[in-house]
N, C-alpha and C positions, 0 to 999 in steps of 0.2 A: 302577167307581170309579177316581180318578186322584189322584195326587199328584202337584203342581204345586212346584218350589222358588220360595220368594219371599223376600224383602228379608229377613225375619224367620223361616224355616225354611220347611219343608214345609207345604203347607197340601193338606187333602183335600175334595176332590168330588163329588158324584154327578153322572153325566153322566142327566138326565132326558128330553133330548128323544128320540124316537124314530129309529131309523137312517133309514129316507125320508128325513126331513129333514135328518140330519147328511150323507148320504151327495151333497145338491145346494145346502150353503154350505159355506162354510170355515171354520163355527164348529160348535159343540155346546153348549147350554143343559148349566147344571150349576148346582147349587145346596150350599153350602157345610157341611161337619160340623165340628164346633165339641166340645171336650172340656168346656166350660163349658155350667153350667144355667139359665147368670144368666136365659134370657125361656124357661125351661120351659114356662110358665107360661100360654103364649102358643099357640092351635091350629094355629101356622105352625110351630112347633117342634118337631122329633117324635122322639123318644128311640128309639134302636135298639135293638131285642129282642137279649138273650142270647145268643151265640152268632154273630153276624154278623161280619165281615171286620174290622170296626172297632167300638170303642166310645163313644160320647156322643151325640149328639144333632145333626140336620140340622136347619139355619136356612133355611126353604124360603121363606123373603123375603129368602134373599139368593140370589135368582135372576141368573146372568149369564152371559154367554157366554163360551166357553174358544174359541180360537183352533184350529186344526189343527194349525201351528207349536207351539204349549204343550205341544198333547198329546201329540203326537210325540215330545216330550222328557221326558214324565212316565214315571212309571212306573207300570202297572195294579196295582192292588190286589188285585182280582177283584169279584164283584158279589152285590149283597145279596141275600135273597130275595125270593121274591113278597111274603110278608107284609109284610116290612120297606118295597116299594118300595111294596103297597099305601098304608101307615102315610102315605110320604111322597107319597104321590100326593093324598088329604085334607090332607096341611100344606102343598101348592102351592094345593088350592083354596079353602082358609083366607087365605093370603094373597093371592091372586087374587082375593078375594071370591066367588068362584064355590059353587055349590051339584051335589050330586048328584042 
């Protein structure tokens, strides 16, 4: 996880892509957490279990790419667990349309 400053405070990430691919572009796929429940509601939305690094919920349709320059300048968080990143690995293929 990463924290990005922006125009409007800190904002937090999950970096989702795999290292292979982070380690042969100059970005990292990351998808946004959100203290708001407003599209709970939604299978792309996926609420963090108890006890993880952070609290509220990942918007896994707001899929984008973080730069290397960004990251460099964030600060790590630490990282969620399997369960947690399972959880959001079904809210990317929720919004991806994708099926297991």
């Amino acid at each position: 996880m990463a924290t990005l400053d922006r125009e409007v405070g800190p904002k937090y990430w999950v970096i989702v892509s795999n290292n292979g691919r982070n380690r042969n572009f100059d970005t990292a796929l990351a998808v946004r957490v959100t203290t708001t429940n407003r599209h709970a509601n939604l299978d792309s939305v996926v609420a963090l279990p108890a006890g993880e690094v952070l609290n509220g919920w990942v918007a896994c349709d707001s899929l984008t790419e973080i730069w290397d320059d960004d990251l460099a300048r964030s600060t790590a968080e630490g990282a969620l667990s399997r369960r947690a990143m399972s959880a959001v690995e079904d809210g990317l293929m929720a919004a991806l349309g994708s099926r297991r």
